[in-house]
Structure formats: C-alpha cells, structure tokens
C-alpha positions in Angstrom: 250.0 117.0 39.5 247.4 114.9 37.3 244.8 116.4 36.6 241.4 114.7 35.5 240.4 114.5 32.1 237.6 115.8 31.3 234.2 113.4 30.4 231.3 115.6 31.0 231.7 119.7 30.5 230.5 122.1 33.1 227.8 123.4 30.6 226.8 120.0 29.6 226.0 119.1 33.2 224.2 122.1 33.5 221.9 121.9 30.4 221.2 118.2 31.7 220.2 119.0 34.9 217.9 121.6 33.6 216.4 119.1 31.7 215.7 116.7 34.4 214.1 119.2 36.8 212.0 120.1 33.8 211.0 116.4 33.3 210.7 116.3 36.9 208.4 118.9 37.4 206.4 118.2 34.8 205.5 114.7 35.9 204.8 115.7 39.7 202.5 118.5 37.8 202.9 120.8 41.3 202.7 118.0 44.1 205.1 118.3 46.9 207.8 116.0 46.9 210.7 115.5 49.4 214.2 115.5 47.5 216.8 112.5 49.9 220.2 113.3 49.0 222.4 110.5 49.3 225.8 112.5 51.2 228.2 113.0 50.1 228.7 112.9 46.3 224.7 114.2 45.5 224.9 117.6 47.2 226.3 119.6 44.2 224.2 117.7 42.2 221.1 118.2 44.3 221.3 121.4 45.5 221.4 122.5 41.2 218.5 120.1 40.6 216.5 121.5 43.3 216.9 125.1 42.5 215.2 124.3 38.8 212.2 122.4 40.3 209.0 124.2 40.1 206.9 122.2 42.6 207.1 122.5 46.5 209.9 120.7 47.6 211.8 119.6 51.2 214.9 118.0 51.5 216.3 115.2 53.4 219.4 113.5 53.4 221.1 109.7 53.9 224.2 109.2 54.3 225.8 105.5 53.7 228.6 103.5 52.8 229.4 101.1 50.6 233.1 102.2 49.4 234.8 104.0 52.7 238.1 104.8 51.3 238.4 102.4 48.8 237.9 102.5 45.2 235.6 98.9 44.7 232.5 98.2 46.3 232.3 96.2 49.7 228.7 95.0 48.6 227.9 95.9 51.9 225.6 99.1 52.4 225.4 100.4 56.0 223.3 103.7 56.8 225.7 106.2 58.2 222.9 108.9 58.8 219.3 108.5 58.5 216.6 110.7 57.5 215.4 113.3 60.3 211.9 113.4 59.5 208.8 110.5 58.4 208.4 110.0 54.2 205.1 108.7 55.2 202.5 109.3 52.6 204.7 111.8 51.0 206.2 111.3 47.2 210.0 110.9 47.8 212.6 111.7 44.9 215.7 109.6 45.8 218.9 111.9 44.3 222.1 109.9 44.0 225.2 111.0 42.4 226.5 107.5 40.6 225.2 105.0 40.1 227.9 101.8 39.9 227.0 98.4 40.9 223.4 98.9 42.0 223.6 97.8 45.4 223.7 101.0 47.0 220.4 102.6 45.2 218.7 98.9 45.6 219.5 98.7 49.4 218.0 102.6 49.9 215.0 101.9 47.5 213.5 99.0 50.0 214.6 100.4 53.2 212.5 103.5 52.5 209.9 101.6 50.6 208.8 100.1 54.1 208.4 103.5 55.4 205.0 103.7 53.6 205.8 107.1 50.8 203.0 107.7 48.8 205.6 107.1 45.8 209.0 106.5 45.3 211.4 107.3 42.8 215.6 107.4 41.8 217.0 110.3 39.8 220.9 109.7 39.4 223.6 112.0 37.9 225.5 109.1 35.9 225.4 105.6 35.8 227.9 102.9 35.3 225.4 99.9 33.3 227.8 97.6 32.5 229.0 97.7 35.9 225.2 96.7 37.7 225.1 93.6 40.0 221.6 94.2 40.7 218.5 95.4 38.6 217.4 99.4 40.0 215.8 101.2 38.1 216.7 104.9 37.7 213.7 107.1 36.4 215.6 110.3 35.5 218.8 110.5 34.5 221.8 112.6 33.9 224.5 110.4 31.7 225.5 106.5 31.2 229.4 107.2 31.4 232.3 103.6 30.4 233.3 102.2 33.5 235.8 104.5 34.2 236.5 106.3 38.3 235.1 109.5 38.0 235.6 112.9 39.9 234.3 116.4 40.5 230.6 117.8 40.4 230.2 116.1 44.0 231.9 112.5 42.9 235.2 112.3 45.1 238.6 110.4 44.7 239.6 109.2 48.7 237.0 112.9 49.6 239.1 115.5 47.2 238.2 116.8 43.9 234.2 117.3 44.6 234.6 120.7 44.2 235.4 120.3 40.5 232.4 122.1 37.9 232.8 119.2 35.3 232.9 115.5 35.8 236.7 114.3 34.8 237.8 110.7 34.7 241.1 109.9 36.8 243.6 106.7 37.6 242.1 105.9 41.7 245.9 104.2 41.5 247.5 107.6 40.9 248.4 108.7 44.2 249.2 112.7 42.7 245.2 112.7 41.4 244.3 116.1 42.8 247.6 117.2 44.3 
C-alpha cells in the first residue's frame, strides 16, 4: 500500500480556506453571489468555503472533463453537466479545485461569460503555474504547489483517495496508490 505523502496539512487547508472566505466576503461586502462548483474534485473544497462565507450565497454546479481517466490533459474541455439555473445578472464565484494547464478554468470562464453575470470571478484550491498553457487568472487562492499529481481534499487519482483531509502527492504510475 503507498500511501501519499503529505504536501499540504489538514489544518493548513483549513486556516486557508478560512482566509479566503474572509477575503471573499469582505470584497462582496453582503451581495449575493452564486458559488459553481466544478464536480468532482471542488465539493470538499466548496462545501468548507461556503460554510465560512458571510454573504447570501446559492450553489450551482459544472461538471466537465478534460482528464477522464487519465493523468495528462486531452486539451479538450467538454461540459458533462451544466448549470440548472440562469447566472444572469447575478455575481458568480467560479470554485475549482486545481488548477493545472489552464484550459479547463479558461474554457468555463467564457462559456459562462456569455451568459450575461453581473460579475465573474475564479477562486481555486491550488494551482500548478509552471504547468499553464493558457493565461486565467485566479482571484483567490488556496496554494501554488511543484508540478507534482496530487490527491485528497476532493483531488482524486483514477476517482479514489478524495476523501483524504490533507492534500498528499502520489506516483499516478503506481498502480497500489490508495490500495
């Protein structure tokens, strides 16, 4: 059994995501925003953020592919579930939990751009820089991390180890990750 080493503690991510929904709240200073978790790796992440914020708040979520079971990037974004209800004229919060090459958070930011929100903005758990093929900007964030395949706190190897409370860093080669 390997198990994942670990990069960011549980009480780390914890304190940081207080942060952010402080930072958060303070710059929407009370004005409703609808939180769009990107499924499946931002729900741990989201769901923590969200009980911290302090103004009115709905959620929505995407679901969409750019891996499937592999561990590099196809490039190629498709929407596997959309949202359920209109972002027009509403301030939308767009909740991811990695950040890699870029092309997934760029794709999402101008598809919902052309549904008209009064504002839109990216708050990611981690993000792999050196890794970016595209330019997106993330407005709050949790932690730049090496360029390293990381699990836990919703992040997944082939959909196990989400569950984990810390993010840990694991071979995506090693087929006993997780066993």
């Amino acid at each position: 059994m390997t198990t994942p080493r670990i990069l960011i503690s549980e009480a780390d991510i914890q304190r940081r995501v207080r942060e952010l929904a402080a930072e958060i709240s303070n710059d929407y200073a009370g004005e409703p925003v609808t939180l769009v978790g990107v499924l499946k790796g931002a729900f741990i992440f989201l769901a923590d953020l969200s009980r911290h914020l302090t103004m009115p708040r709905s959620i929505e979520f995407m679901a969409v592919s750019s891996y499937g079971m592999g561990t590099t990037s196809s490039g190629a974004v498709r929407v596997l579930m959309d949202l359920r209800r209109s972002i027009e004229g509403r301030h939308v919060l767009v909740v991811e939990d990695i950040v890699d090459t870029g092309l997934t958070l760029h794709y999402l930011l101008e598809l919902l751009s052309t549904r008209d929100p009064a504002s839109l903005k990216t708050c990611a758990l981690v993000r792999k820089k050196e890794r970016h093929e595209v330019d997106v900007k993330v407005d709050y964030l949790g932690f730049d991390i090496p360029n390293v395949w990381v699990v836990g706190y919703g992040l997944d190897h082939a959909e196990d180890l989400r569950a984990l409370p810390y993010i840990g860093v694991v071979d995506p080669d090693d087929e006993t990750a997780g066993e």
